[in-house]
N, C-alpha and C positions, 0 to 999 in steps of 0.2 A: 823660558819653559820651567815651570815650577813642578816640585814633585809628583804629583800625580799629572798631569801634563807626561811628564816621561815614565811614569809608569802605563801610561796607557800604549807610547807608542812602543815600550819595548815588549808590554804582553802579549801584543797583536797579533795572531798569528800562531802562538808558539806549540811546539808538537806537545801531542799526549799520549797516552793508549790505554790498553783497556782495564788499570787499574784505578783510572783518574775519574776520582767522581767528582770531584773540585776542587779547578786549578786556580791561578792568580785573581786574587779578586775578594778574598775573605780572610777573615782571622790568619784560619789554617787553611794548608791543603787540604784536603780528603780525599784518602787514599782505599781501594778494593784491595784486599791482599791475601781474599779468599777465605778469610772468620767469617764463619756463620751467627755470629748476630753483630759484630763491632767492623767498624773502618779505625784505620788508620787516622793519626793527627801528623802533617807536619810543618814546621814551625821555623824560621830563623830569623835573629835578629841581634843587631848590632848597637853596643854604644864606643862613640868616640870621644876621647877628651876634647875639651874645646866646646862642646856640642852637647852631648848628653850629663857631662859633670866636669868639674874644674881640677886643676891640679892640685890642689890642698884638699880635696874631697878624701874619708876615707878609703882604702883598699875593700876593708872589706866593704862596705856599702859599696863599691862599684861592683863584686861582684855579686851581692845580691840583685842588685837593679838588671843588672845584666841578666841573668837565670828568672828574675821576678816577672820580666817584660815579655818573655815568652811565656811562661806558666801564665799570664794574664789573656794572653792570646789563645792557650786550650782553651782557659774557663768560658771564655768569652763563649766557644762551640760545645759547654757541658760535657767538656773530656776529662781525661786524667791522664797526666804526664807518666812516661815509662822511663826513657832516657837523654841523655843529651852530649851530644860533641862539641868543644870552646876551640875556639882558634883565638889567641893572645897576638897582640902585636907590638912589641917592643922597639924602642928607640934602641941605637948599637948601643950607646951607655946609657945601662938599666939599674934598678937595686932589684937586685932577688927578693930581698926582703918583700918588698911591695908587691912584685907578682905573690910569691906564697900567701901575704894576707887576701887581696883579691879571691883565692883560692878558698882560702876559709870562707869568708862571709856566704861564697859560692854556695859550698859544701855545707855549710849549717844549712842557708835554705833546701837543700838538697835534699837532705834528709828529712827535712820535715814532712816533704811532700814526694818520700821513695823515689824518690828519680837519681839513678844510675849514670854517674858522669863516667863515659868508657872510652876516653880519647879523643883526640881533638890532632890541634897545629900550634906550632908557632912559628912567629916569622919578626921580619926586622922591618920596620916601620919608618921613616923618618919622622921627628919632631914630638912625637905624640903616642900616647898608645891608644889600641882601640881591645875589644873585646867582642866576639862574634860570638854566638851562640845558637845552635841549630838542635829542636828539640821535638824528639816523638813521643806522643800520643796517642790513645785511644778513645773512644765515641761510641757507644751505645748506636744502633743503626735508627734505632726507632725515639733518640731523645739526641741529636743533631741538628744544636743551632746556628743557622744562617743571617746573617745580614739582608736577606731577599723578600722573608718572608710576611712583611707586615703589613698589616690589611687597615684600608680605607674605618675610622670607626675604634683602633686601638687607642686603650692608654699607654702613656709613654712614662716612664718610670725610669730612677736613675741611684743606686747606693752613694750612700753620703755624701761629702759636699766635695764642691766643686773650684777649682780656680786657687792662685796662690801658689803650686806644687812649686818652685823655683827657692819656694823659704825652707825646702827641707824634706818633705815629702815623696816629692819623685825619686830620694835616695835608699825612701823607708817605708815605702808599702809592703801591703799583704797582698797578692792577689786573693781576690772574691770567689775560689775554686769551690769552695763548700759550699757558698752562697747558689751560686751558678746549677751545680748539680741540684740541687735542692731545688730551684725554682724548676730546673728541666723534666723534674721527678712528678711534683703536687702542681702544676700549673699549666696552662697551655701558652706558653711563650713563644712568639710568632717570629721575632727577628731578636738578635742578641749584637753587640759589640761592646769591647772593653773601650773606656774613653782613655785613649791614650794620646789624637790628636787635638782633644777642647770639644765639648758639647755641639758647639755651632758643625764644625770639622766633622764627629762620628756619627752624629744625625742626620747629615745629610748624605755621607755613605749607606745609611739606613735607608734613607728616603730616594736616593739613586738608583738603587738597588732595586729595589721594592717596586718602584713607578708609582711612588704616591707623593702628598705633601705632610708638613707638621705645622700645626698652632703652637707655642708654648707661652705659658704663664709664668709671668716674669717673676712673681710674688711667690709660687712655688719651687721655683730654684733655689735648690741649696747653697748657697756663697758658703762659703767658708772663711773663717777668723782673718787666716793669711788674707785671702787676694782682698778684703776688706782695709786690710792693714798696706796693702801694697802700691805700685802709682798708677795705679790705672783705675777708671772707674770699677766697681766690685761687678756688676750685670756683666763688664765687658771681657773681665778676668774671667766669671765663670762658664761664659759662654767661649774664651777663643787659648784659654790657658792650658799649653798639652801636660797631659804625666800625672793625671788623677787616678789614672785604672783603675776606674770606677766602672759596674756592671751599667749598661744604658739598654734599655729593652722595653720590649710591647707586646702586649696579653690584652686580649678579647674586653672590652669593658664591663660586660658582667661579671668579669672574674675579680675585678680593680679592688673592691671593700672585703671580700674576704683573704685577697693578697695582704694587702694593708695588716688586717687582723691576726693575718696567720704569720706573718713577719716580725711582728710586735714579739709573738712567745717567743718563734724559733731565732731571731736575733738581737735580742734586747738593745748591744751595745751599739747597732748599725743602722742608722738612719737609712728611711727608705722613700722617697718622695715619688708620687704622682706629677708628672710636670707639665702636660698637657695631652694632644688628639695627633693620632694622624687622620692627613685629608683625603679625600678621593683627587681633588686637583692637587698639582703639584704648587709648588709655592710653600716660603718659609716665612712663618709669621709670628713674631712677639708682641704679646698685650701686656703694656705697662701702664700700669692707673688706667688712664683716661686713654693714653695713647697706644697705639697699634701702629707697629711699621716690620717692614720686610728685615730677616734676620741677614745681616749683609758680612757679619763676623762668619772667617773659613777655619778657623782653628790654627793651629801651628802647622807651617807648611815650608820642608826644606828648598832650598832653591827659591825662595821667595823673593 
């Protein structure tokens, strides 16, 4: 039973009430909590040595990755982060030292983007440590992007490139937060997710979601230097390689050329590709050259 296999059987069921506008199944939660025009964001998310970054990684980069991976999950639903609680999990013999840098890198991203770190946990771990991170949000009522919403006939568009994150990346992004608001503001954007498990992987949570299919255009994916540079063929990095947190989204195709246009002023430095259609049938299809075949890449998937 592989990851989302058990996330299906444990969400099954699970109680709500009547603040829950959306429970497991998206970025965030989204939450009623009685603002008259904003919902609630809520967020948690974990890395573990071993898994998310290695033991010679720096401190501080584990804890921006850490704080960056949830801020990548508001943007994703065109919110903006308010706070957040860390639960640290240390081996019994630790260096302080290393937790406090941790702390830093934290706290620099932190500020960047006013988000109030006000307590957390810590706990003793065997072998490893891990880093948990649980962070709220807020959402405009009427600019609340979903995963569900994208229609038979959208283009599918993706910031920068793709594949490689394992050369350095996944320790050193930006989330797309300003980008994200910005598209939710001038644009009518129909479904959003941050690609955090590989294109192939958050497309087709897009496409699950929604009840539709996707074409993509293999010649319009962005590869990036790395996954080109890496052992795997570059199409198959950038379609199954997690830890891009890159924005992945779809808007009306009349909207597609002056998107393009109006992306060019307002982000000079940030590539923005068109990558293909979604379908009315369901079905995942890449056109390469000459050839077409079903996209069979699922992204990075724990428990695999």
């Amino acid at each position: 039973m592989n990851e989302f296999d058990l996330i299906r059987l444990l969400t099954a069921g699970l109680p709500s009430n009547d603040t829950t506008i959306l429970g497991a199944g998206d970025d965030c939660a989204v939450l009623d909590l009685g603002l008259s025009d904003r919902w609630l964001l809520f967020k948690t998310d974990a890395v573990v040595e071993g898994i998310h970054y290695t033991s010679d990684a720096k401190p501080e980069e584990v804890g921006h990755k850490a704080l960056a991976r949830c801020l990548s999950d508001v943007a994703a639903m065109a919110g903006k982060p308010v706070a957040a609680l860390v639960t640290l999990g240390l081996p019994q013999e630790y260096d302080p030292k290393w937790a406090l840098a941790v702390y830093a890198g934290m706290s620099e991203l932190a500020r960047r983007y006013r988000v109030a770190i006000v307590g957390g946990e810590t706990t003793t771990v065997p072998e490893r440590t891990l880093l948990s991170v649980a962070l709220l949000g807020t959402v405009d009522k009427n600019k609340c992007l979903k995963r569900s919403g994208a229609l038979a006939g959208d283009a599918i568009f993706v910031t920068g490139e793709l594949g490689g994150s394992i050369q350095g990346k996944h320790l050193d992004f930006e989330p797309r937060m300003e980008q994200a608001q910005w598209l939710a503001t001038h644009f009518s954007i129909h479904a959003m997710i941050d690609v955090s498990d590989g294109l192939a992987g958050d497309l087709r949570h897009i496409t699950n979601s929604s009840g539709v299919g996707a074409e993509l255009l293999a010649s319009a994916i962005p590869v990036s230097d790395a996954a080109r540079k890496g052992g795997k063929p570059p199409m198959q990095a950038a379609l199954e390689d997690g830890e891009d947190f890159e924005l992945l989204f779809t808007v009306p195709a009349r909207e597609a050329v002056a998107l393009l246009d109006a992306w060019k002023l307002e982000f000079p430095g940030l590539k923005l590709s068109c990558i293909g259609k979604i379908t009315k049938n369901p079905g995942f299809i890449l056109h390469e050259g000459n050839r077409t075949r079903d996209i069979l890449e699922h992204g990075y998937t724990h428990f695999a």
